[in-house]
N, C-alpha and C positions, 0 to 999 in steps of 0.2 A: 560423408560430410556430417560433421557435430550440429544436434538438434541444438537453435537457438532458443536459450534461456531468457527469461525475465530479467536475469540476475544483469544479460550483456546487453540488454534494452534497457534497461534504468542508467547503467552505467554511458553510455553512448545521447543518450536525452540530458541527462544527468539529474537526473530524479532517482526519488525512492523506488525500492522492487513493486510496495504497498501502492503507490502512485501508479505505476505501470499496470499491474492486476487489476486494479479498478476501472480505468481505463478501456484494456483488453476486454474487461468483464460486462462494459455496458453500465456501467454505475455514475447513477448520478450528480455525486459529490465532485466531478473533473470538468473542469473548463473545455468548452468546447475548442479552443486553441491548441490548448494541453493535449487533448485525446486525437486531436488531427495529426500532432506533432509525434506522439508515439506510436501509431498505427501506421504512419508513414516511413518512420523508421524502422518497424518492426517488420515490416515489408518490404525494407531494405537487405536488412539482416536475414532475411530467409525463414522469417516466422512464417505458420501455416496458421494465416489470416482467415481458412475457409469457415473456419469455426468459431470466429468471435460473435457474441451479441450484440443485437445492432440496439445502438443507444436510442431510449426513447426523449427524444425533446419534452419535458416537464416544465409544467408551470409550477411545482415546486421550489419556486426559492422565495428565501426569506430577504427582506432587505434592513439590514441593521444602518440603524442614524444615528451619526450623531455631530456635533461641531467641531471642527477641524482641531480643534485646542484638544477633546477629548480622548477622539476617536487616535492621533499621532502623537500629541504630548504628556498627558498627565498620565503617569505613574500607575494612577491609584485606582483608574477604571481596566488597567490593561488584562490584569486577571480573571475579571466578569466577562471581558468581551472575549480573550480567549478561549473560556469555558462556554461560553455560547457558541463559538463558531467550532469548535471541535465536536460538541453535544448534537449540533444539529449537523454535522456532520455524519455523524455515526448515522443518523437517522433518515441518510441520501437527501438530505434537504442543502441546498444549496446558496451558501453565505455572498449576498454582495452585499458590499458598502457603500456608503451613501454621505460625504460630509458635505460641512457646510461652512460659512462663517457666521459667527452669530450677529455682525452686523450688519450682513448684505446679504438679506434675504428677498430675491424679486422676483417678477413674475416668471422667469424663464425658469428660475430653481426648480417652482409648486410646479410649472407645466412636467418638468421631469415628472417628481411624483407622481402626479394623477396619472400619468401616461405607464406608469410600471404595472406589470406584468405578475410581481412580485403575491405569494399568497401569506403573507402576514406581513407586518411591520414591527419592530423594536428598536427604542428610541435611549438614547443612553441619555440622561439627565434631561438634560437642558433640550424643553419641546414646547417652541412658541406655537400660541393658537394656529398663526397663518399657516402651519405646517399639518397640525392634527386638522384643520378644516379642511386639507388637500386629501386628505388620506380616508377621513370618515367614508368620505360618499364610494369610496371602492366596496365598501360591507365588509371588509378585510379584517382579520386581528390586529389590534394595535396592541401592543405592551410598552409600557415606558419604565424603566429601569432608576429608582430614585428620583420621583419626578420633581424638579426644582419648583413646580409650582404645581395648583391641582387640577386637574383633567378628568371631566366623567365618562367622556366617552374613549375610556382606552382601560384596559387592564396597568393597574399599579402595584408593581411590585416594588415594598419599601422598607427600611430597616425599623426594627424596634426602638424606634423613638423615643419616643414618650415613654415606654415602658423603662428603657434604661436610665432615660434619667431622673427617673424618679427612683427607682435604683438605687442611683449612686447617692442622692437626696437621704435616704434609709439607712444605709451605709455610714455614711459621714454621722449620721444622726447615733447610731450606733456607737460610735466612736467619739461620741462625746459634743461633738459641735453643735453648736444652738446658732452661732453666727455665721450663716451657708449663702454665699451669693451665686450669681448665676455669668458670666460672661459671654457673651454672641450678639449675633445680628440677626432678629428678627425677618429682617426683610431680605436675605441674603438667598434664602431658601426655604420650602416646604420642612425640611429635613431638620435644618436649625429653631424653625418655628414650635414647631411639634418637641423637639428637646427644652425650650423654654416653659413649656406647657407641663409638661412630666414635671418638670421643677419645681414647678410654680405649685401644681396636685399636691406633690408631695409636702410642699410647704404650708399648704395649707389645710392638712389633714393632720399636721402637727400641732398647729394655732393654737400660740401659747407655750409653747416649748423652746420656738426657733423665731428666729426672725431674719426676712427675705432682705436680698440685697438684688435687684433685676442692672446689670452695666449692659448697657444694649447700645452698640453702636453702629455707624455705618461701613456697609464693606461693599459699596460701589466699586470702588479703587482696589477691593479684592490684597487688600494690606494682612485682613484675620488680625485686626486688634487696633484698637486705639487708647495706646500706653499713658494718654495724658487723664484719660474719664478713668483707666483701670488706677492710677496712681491716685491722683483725688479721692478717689471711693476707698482705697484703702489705707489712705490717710486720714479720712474721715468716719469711718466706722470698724468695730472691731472687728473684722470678717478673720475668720478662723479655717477655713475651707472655702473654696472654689469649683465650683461643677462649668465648666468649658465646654461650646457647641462642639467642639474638634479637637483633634490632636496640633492642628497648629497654632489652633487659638491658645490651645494649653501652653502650650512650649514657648509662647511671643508672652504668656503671661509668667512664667516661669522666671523670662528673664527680666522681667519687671521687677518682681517680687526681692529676685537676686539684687539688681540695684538699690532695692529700699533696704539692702542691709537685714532683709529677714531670709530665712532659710524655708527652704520646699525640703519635707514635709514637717521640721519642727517650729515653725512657726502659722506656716500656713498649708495645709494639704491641698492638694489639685488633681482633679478626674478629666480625663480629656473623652475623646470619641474617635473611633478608626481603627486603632491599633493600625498606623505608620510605622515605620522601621525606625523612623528616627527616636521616638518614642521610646522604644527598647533600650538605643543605645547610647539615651541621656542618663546624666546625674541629677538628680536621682532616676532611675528609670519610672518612666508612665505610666500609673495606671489609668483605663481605657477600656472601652467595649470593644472585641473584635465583629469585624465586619466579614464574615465567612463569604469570601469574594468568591473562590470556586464557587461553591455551595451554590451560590446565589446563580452563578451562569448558566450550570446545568440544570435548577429547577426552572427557570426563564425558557432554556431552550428545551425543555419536555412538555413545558406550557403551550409552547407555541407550535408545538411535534403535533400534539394531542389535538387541541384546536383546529389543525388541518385538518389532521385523520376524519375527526369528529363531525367538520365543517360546518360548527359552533362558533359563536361568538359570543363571548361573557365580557361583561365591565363588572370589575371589582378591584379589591383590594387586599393583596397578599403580605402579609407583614411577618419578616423575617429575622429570628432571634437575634440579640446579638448578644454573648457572653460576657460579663467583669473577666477583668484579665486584672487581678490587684499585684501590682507590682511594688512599686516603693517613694511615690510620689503621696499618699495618704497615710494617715497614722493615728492611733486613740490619741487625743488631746490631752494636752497634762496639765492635771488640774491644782 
């Protein structure tokens, strides 16, 4: 009789060989369902079970949050959250998730939380009080991933800000423009606020050279732009360049700019934030700060690896590069 393989145990589960090994092996990265379900098969098959590892029940795992919109819709977080949940993979720590909605947050939700088992927490953006107040009093790691607003008590890991755009502020400056506005919503986000501030630094480290233009509108309604304050402002003053909270703020001002019968980048240059794909594959194409989404997932989940190991807890703030990607949307002004 032929020794059964791994290779006819994956294939009969219908999982990976990797999945089955780890399993067999006692490893804590497999669901307890999962490992019931190929130990049961593999005992089917005539594997010799005498010798598996017996899986130890760990309170090792981590519980990633975030709101339903983020954690299964948007695009743009899915790479951070990938790189976190494979990262702390690697490192037998074990990923649940945890969504929510953001506007039916109630008691039954926090009772979950407090009640988890979980040894850290990570919160991908958007992390209302009522939820870090659930989780403080566990003494647990919290990390929040781009925190939309600001939290002391939780480790924040957050993109270079301010730093870029004041950046791009430099740049344009470089390139000749004195009349540099700024387009976002203040109140949208930590992330957009902090980019208005780098602008604003940088504008007034120039004082006297340049003169600010701040179009700050509302994005309740989550639009990224209000075409009617962006057209006004640039019917009413010479604005020559444009530094954008984002990539989509860019691209909605793009096509404004298109309709007033002036051209991106020879009439007016524009810098967005993200580096989006769409971005790329506009005319002109965008330039942009990249946002090193891997990058970002795996130093989160080493963060939060170490933190266990360590069984430390730190509140700070981690502020993570983000590069000029100059593409073809800015240009030296012709004088």
């Amino acid at each position: 009789m032929k020794k059964t393989t791994l290779d006819q145990i994956a294939k009969e589960c219908g999982v990976t060989k990797g999945l089955v090994s780890r399993a067999l092996g006692g490893k804590n990265n497999v669901s307890d369902a999962t490992r019931e379900k190929i130990i049961r098969k593999a005992t089917e098959l005539g594997y010799d079970t005498s010798k598996l590892k017996v899986h130890k029940v760990s309170s090792n795992r981590v519980l990633l949050i975030g709101s339903s919109r983020i954690l299964f819709k948007e695009d743009f977080w899915q790479p951070i959250i990938t790189a976190i949940s494979s990262t702390l993979s690697r490192s037998n720590l074990i990923v649940e998730y945890f969504a929510f909605e953001e506007d039916k947050i109630d008691d039954v939700l926090l009772k979950k939380l407090k009640e988890s088992s979980c040894s850290a927490f990570i919160i991908i953006h958007v992390a209302p009080q009522v939820i870090i107040d659930a989780l403080v009093s566990k003494n647990k790691p919290i990390v929040i991933v781009d925190p939309k607003t600001f939290h002391s008590e939780a480790t924040q890991f957050k993109f270079s800000n301010y730093d870029s755009s004041y950046l791009a502020v430099r740049r344009l400056i470089e390139q000749g423009h004195r009349y540099i506005a700024f387009y976002g919503s203040d109140s949208h986000s930590q992330s957009f606020r902090e980019r208005h501030e780098g602008y604003m630094a940088c504008m007034e480290n120039h004082k006297g050279e340049v003169t600010p233009c701040s179009i700050i509108f509302n994005n309740d309604k989550k639009y990224y732009s209000d075409e009617e304050m962006l057209t006004n402002a640039l019917n009413t003053h010479p604005i020559t360049a444009i530094v954008c909270a984002n990539d989509i703020i860019a691209l909605n001002a793009i096509k404004v700019i298109n309709r007033l019968n002036k051209k991106v980048p020879d009439d007016i240059s524009v810098i967005g934030f993200d580096n989006i794909r769409a971005g790329e594959f506009t005319s002109p194409k965008l330039s942009t700060f990249n946002i090193p989404r891997q990058e970002i997932g795996e130093e989160v989940a080493k963060y939060v690896a170490n933190s266990i190991k360590s069984h430390q807890i730190a509140y700070s703030q981690i502020v993570i590069r983000c590069d000029f990607i100059e593409r073809e949307s800015n240009k030296e002004i012709t004088k």
